[in-house]
LUMPA-46426 format. One record per residue (C-alpha): x, y, z; residue in one letter. Coordinates in steps of 0.001 Angstrom, whole numbers, plus 500000, padded with zeros to 6 digits. Layout:
residues N
XYZA
...
This chain:
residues 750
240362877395805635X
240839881089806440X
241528882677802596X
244590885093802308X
245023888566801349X
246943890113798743X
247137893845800208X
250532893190801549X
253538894157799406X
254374891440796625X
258010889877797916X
260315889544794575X
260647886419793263X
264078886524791909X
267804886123793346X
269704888767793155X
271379888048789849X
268075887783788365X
267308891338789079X
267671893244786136X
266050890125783771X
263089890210786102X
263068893791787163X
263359893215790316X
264602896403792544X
267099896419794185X
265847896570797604X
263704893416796465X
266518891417795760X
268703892747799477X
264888891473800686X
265138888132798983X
268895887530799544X
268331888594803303X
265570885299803273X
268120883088801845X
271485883916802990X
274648882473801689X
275179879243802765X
272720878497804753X
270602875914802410X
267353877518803388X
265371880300802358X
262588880754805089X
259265883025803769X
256430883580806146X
252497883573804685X
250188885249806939X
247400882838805764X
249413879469806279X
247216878207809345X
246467874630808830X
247029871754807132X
244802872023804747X
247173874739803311X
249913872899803780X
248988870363801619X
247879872821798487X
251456873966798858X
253215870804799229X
250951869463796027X
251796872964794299X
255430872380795070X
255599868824793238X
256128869663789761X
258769872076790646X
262445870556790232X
265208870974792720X
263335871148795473X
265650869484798164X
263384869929801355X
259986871779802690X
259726872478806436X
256511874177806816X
256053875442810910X
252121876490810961X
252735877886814438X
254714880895812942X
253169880456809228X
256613880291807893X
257392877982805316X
261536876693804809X
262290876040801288X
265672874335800777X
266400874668796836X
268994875727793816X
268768879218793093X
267604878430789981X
264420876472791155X
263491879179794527X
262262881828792346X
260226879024790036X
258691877832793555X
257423881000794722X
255865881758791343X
253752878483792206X
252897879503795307X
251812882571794353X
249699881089791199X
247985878607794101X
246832881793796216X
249034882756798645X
251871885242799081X
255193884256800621X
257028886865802314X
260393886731802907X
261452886498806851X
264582889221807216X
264597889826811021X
266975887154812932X
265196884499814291X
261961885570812740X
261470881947811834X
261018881122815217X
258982883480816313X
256357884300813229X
257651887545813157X
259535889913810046X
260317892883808867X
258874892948805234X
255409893672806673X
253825890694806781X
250494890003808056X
249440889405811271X
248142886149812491X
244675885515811102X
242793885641814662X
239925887890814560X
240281891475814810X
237808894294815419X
237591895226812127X
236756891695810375X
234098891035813020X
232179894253812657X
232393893781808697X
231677889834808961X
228491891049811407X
227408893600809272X
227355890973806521X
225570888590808284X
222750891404809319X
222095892364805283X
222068888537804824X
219591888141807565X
217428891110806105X
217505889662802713X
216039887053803971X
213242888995805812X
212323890425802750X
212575887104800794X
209686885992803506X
207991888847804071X
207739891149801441X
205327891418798642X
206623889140795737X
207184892552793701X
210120893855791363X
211203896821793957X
211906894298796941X
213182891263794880X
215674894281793689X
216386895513797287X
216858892073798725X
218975891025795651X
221569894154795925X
221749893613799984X
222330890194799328X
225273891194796511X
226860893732799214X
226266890962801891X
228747888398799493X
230914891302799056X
232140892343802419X
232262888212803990X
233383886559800858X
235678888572798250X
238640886378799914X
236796883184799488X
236128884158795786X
239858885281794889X
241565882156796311X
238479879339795194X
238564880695791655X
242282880433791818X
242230876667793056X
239184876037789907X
242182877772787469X
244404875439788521X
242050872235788973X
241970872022792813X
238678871372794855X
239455872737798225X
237426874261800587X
237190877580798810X
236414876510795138X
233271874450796779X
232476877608798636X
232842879649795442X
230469877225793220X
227668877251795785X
227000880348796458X
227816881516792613X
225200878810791881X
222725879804794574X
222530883415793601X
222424883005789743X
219212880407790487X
217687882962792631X
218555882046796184X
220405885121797319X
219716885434800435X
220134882534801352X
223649882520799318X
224655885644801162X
223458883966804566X
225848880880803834X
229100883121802871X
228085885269806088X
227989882364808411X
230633880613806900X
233292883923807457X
232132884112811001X
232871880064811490X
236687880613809720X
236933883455812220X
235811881520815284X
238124878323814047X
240816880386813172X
240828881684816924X
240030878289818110X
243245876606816033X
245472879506817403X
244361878702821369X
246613875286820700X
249542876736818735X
249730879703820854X
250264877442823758X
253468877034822095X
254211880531821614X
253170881042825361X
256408879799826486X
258537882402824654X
257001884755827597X
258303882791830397X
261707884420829816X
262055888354830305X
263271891035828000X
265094892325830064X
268152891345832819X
270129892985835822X
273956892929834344X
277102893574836351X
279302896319833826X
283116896325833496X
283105898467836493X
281147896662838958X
278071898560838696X
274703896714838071X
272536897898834882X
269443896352833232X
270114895114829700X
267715894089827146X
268574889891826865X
269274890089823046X
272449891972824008X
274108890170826692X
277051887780825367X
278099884620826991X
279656885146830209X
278188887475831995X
277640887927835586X
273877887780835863X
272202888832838920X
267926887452840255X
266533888766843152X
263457886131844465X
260400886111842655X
262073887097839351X
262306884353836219X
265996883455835121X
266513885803831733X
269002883258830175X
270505879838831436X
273568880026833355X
275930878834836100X
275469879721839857X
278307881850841322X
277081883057844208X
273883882219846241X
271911879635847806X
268119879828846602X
264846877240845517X
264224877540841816X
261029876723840197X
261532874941837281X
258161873764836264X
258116875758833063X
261261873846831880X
261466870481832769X
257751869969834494X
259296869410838147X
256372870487840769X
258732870856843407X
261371873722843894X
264786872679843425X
267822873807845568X
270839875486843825X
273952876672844591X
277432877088843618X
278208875147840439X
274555874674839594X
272326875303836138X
269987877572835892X
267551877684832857X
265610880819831453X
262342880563832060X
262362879064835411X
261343880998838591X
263481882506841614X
261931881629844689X
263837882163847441X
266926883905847490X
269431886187845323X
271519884223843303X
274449885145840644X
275103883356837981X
277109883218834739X
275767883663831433X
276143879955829147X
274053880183826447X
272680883224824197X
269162884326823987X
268615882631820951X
270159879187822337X
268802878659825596X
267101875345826268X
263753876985826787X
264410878617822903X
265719874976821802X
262480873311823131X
260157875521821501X
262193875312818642X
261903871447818652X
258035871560818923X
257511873904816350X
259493871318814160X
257674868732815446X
254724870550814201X
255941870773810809X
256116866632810340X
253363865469809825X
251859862361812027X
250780859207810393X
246871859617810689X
247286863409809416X
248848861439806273X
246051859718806418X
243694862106806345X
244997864131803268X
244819861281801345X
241332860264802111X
240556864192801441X
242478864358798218X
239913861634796751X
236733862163798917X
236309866170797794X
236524865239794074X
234672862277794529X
231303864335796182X
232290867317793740X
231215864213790704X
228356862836792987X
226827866663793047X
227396867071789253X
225684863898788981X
222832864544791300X
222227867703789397X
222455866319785979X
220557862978786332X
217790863795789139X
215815865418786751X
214990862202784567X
215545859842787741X
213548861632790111X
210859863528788230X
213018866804790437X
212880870450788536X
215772871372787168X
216201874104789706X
215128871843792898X
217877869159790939X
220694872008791194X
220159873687794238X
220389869966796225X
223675869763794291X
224907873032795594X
223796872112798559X
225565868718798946X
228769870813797888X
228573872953800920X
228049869866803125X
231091868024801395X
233549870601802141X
236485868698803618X
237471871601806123X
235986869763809613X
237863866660808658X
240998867693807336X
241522870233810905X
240710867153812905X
244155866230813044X
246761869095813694X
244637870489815508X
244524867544818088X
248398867101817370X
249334870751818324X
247544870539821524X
249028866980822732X
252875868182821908X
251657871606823678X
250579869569826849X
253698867442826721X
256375870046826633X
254376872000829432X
255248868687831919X
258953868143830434X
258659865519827651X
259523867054823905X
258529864858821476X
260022865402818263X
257159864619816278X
253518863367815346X
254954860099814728X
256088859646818028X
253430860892819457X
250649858635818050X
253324854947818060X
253747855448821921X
250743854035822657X
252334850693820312X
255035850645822574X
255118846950823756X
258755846690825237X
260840849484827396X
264435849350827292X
265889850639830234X
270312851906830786X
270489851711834385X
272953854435835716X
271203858024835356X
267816856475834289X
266988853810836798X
269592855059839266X
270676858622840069X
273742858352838496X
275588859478841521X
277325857115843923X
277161857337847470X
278768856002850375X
275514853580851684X
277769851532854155X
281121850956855070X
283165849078858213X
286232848793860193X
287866845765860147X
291026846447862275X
291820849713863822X
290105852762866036X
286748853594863643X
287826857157863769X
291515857230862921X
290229854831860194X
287562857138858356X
289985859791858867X
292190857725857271X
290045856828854031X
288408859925853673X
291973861836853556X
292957859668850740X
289579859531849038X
289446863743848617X
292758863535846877X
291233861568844255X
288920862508841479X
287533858816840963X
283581859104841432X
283719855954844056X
286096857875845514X
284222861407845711X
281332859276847035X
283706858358849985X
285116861725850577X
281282863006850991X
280392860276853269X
282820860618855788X
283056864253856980X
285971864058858781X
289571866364859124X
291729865403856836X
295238864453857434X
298588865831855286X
299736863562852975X
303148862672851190X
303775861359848046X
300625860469846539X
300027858876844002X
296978857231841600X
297261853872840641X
295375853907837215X
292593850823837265X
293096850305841132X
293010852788843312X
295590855336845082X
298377855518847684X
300061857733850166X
302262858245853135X
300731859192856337X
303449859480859554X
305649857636858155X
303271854698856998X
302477853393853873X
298281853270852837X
296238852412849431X
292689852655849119X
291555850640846470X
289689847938844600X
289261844017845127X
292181843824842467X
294577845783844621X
294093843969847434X
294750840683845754X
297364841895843908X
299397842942847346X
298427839098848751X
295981840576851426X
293077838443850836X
291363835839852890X
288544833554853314X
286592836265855857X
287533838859853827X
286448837219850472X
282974836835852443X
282885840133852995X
283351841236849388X
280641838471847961X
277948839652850044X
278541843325849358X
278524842747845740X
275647840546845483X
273558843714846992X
275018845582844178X
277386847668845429X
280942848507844650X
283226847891847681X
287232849781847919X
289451848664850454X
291654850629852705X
294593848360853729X
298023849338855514X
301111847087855118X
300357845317858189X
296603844354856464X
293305845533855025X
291711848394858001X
287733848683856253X
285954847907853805X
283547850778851906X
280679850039850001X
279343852526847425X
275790852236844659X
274016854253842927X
271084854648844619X
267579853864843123X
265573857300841757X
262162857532844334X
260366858068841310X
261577854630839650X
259603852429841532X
256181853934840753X
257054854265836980X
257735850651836821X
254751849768838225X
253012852279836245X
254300850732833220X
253337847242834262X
250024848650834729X
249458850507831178X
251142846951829810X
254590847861828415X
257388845100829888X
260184846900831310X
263933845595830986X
267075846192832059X
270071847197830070X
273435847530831325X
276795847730831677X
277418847011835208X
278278843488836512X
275213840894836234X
275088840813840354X
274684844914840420X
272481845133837410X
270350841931839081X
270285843700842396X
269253847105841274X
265990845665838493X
264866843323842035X
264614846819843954X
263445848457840600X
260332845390840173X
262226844593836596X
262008841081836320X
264611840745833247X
268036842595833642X
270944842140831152X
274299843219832368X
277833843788831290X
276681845122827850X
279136847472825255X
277331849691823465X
277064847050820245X
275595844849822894X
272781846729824052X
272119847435819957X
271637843626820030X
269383843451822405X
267628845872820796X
267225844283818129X
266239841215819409X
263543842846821630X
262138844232818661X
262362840851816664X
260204839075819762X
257967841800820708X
257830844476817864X
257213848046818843X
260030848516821318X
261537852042823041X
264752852309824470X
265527855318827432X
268975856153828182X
271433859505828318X
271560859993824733X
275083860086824383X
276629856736825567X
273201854608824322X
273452856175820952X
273459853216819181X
270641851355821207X
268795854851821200X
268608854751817061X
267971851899816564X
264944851377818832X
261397852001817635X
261114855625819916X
264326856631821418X
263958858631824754X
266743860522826334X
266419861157830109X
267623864685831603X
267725866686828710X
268068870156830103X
270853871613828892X
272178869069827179X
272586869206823298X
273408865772822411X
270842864425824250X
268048867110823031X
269256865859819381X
270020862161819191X
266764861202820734X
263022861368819655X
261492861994823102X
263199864221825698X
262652864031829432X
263993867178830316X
263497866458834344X
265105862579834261X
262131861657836133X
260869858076834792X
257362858582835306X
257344861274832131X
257389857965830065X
254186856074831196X
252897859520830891X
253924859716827400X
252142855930826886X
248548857596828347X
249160860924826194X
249377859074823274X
246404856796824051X
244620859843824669X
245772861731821149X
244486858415819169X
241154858294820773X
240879861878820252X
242094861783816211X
239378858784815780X
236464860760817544X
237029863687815582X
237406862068812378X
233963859865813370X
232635863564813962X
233122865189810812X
232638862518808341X
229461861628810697X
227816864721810708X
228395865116807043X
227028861587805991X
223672862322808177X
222942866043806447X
224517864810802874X
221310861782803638X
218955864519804366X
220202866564801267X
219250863470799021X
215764863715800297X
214843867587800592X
215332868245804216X
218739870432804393X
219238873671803274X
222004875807802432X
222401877458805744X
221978874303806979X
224818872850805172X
227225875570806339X
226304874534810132X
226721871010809279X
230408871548807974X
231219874625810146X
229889873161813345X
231413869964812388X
234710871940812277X
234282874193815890X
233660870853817203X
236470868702816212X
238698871757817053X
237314872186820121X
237691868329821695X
241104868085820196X
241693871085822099X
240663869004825459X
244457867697825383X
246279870697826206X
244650870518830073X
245044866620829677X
245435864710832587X
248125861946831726X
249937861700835918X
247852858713836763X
């Protein structure tokens, strides 16, 4: 992959109470402590040419032998690499790094982790510049006229000279890189991409073929440059959402004046002021406004949603409407915009199953072609009545073919661009894992109140049994506002009506509440009240039965003289449920019902939902069970709840995914799939995403080894040459980036 330069400041590799054994300076070791502060278990270094896997896996294998080593958490969107160790065993590591080839700098600035950013003077990102295409070009055009003169000019000392030193200037500017890090890898017994590169062409140009050595280095410079750009389309689309949220914010001062502050400085708090069309800077509170907000960016909703007093707002999201105010919850650093793209860098960092599987088929096919080429060079000559020369430049020319690069970027690259395309529509998964077992997913587990439901009750009927209609909502709504009780609040909003002075009221914990009204005596309460107070009867009873075998929950208001009405309250079915059931029933995945409502409710609710199994009145260790049974019957099971009350459940299942979580912490952390927009269709979604992301892995791994096995046939038998090869592994490569980059405009809402 793209080779890394050593023109950047060395960063010390010592603590600081190594630094007068090591001579260190001092300012090395303020560097070095800055990248590991106290207490923190991580030291976090960033290496400018860190940009695939392929990478990560030379450090990870470099990083083996060392001891005390606790933990590696590489993110290749920023190039930073996390190294939890003793301080005995840090400086050791980056002495190993450095010995493989590349050159960790520590990350000072705050938050430079996140953001691929320091201020030691690392590199930039390896995308192409100006500069390395007009030098790369200029290569390629002395390669290209070496060649001319290879064809087309007399067979003479003069021009074999000419072409030989244009073809030695031609190596020069496109592959000093490629020659520093591949003899580095042969010093220390690795066959990677460079150390192939670095045979070859050696081998080619001391048996005569320079131009066409200097042609191969050329081309294969230009290819790293054009993948490297490629690669960074799909991790940038990461990055992208780090400009969704301004720089800077409208800020009301201590004396009421307005001023624009830059984000980084505002603390938590303060008054916050968008005017429409502007993004939200940070997330807050609404104190004052009424306005649409856009919140696509966040939690993938396509339609604006209304706030107003009381309501979040995220950073990131978009102003519509009208002016709104709103109080300052969460820092700059720890918005849930920062926490998401946080969470997918991570995710980035793990590495998914067929990426495992990948690197291990690399780490024996490279070495295993590297012998095969020996061999063919060594043993053609007496098998195959080939020249020596013919028998050693088809060897160097199956080692340019063999290089693993195409195959080993078929993966993360594919990865990075299906977790990009996710988060962009509200689902953060954790990791590659999840990502690729969705598609296994057999069994959904489903809580019922917040994911099924809206998790709000409202007042969907109600009736007057004795009494003027009026006088009796007035009645029951008076007493309901009083009371913070949700079935309550849900009967307060339902009946807009005057309310009426009260006298001594009071809650009645587990039944409802009372109070005097002129003089008389009411309660408004559950079945249990009633019965308790002997004002039950067979109508009544009839009343209650039906009510709660449509899956509501029904409170009483009842006088001394008898019951007055009867309220029903649910928790209304999400519009979105319905479809995502079916969808679900559609892609093949069995939806069920977990709950802790009453059997009748929970019954109701999965008929109205299409769930044909429902389990209700289940504790938390209950739902675990079922869990684990589901997963004992059907295998790959997922379970979707709040992340907070379904913990257990949540763990335990195959993929736990927590629904609506924007803004919430426990949620964004106990779970390994967020739906930041509690929308149930996200997971059937998920399901076709990760159907997609397999199909995509296989046909780029088919690619790469495909190509390959054709030219490494037509190698065997004469008909490839070295230019040849370095299409053949270089196209191989632009290709398999390129389709896995098809998944970041994937179309998974069908």
């Amino acid at each position: 992959m793209t080779t890394p330069n050593t023109s950047s400041t060395s960063a010390s590799n010592c603590s600081g109470s190594e630094n007068q054994s090591c001579g260190c300076s001092a300012s090395e070791s303020a560097v070095m402590a800055a990248a590991n502060p106290a207490g923190s278990g991580w030291a976090t270094f960033r290496i400018a040419t860190m940009d695939c896997s392929a990478e990560e896996s030379e450090i990870r294998r470099a990083l083996d032998g060392v001891p005390n080593i606790k933990a590696l958490r590489f993110q290749l969107g920023a190039r930073t690499l996390g190294i939890s160790a003793s301080a005995e065993a840090l400086p050791l590591a980056l002495d190993v790094i450095r010995k493989a080839g590349f050159e960790p700098l520590p990350v000072t600035a705050p938050n430079a982790a996140k953001d691929g950013t320091g201020d030691h003077g690392a590199e930039s990102d390896h995308a192409p510049t100006s500069g390395g295409w007009v030098r790369y070009a200029l290569a390629l055009g002395l390669a290209i006229l070496a060649e001319a003169l290879g064809f087309f000019a007399p067979d003479t000392t003069p021009f074999k000279s000419l072409g030989l030193a244009l073809a030695a200037v031609a190596i020069g500017l496109a592959g000093l890189e490629t020659y520093r890090k591949g003899l580095s890898a042969l010093r220390h017994g690795k066959l990677n991409i460079n150390a192939l590169m670095t045979v070859a062409v050696t081998g080619a140009f001391f048996i005569g073929q320079w131009p066409e050595a200097a042609m191969v280095m050329a081309l294969y410079a230009i290819a790293e440059l054009i993948e490297a750009r490629s690669v960074d389309k799909a991790r940038n689309a990461i990055k992208g959402l780090l400009d969704l949220s301004p720089q800077e914010a409208t800020v009301q001062q201590a004396d009421g004046q307005w001023a624009v502050v830059d984000v980084q400085q505002i603390a938590l708090g303060s008054t916050v002021r968008i005017r429409p069309g502007e993004r939200v800077p940070l997330d807050g509170t609404v104190t004052q406004g009424n306005s649409a907000i856009n919140q696509a960016p966040v939690t993938g909703e396509s339609i604006p949603v209304d706030k107003g007093l009381g309501d979040p707002v995220f950073a990131g999201t978009i102003n519509e409407t009208g002016e709104l105010t709103f109080t300052v919850t969460a820092m700059a650093t720890d918005t849930t915009l920062a926490r998401i793209i946080e969470a997918v860098e991570q995710a980035q960092g793990t590495r998914a199953p067929t990426q495992r599987f990948v690197d291990r088929f690399a780490a024996i096919y490279t070495p295993a072609v590297f012998l095969l080429a020996v061999a063919m060079a060594v043993l053609t000559p007496w098998l195959m009545d080939w020249t020596w020369l013919q028998a050693l430049y088809k060897a160097l020319v199956l080692l340019v073919i063999a290089c693993p690069c195409a195959l080993v970027i078929s993966t993360p690259v594919t990865v990075v661009s299906a977790l990009a395309s996710a988060a962009r529509r509200g689902i953060l998964i954790k990791g590659g894992t999840y990502l690729e077992d969705a598609r296994k997913v057999r069994v959904i587990a489903m809580d019922k109140t917040g994911t099924i439901t809206e998790g709000k009750p409202k007042l969907v009927a109600w009736e007057a049994i004795q009494g003027e209609r009026e006088r009796v909502a007035q009645l029951a709504g008076s007493l309901a506002s009083r009371s913070d009780h949700p079935v309550s609040q849900a009967i307060s909003k339902g009946l807009t009506v005057q309310a009426l002075e009260l006298e001594a009221f009071e809650a009645l914990p587990g039944r409802g509440v009372r109070a005097v009204c002129q003089g008389q005596t009411y309660v408004l309460g559950n079945h249990r009240l009633i019965e308790e107070r002997g004002q039950c009867d067979s109508a009544l009873e009839a009343k209650l039965l039906e009510q709660e075998q449509a899956g509501h929950s029904v409170t009483l208001l009842a006088s001394d003289q008898g019951v007055l009405a009867l309220f029903a309250v649910a928790d209304t079915i999400k519009e979105s449920s319905r479809q995502a059931i079916a969808e679900l029933k559609a892609l093949r995945v069995r939806p069920v019902m977990l709950t802790g409502d009453n059997s009748a409710t929970a019954k109701s609710i999965a008929t109205q939902a299409g769930i044909a199994e429902a389990r209700g009145n289940l504790l938390p260790q209950d739902k675990l069970q079922a869990i684990e049974s589901l997963l004992q019957e059907h295998g790959m099971t997922a379970m979707t709840g709040d992340g907070i009350n379904d913990a257990p459940a949540l763990a335990k299942a195959s993929i736990g995914i927590a629904m609506g979580g924007a803004g919430t912490d426990t949620a964004m952390e106990a779970a390994d799939v967020v739906i930041m927009n509690d929308d149930l269709r996200r997971i059937p979604e998920l399901i076709r995403l990760s159907r997609q992301t397999h199909a995509v892995l296989w046909q780029n791994i088919s690619l790469a080894l495909g190509i390959k096995a054709v030219f490494l046939i037509m190698a065997v038998f004469g008909n490839a040459s070295m230019w040849m090869a370095v299409f053949a592994d270089m196209g191989a490569s632009l290709l398999v980036v390129a389709n896995g980059l098809r998944l970041l405009k994937a179309r998974v809402d069908r």
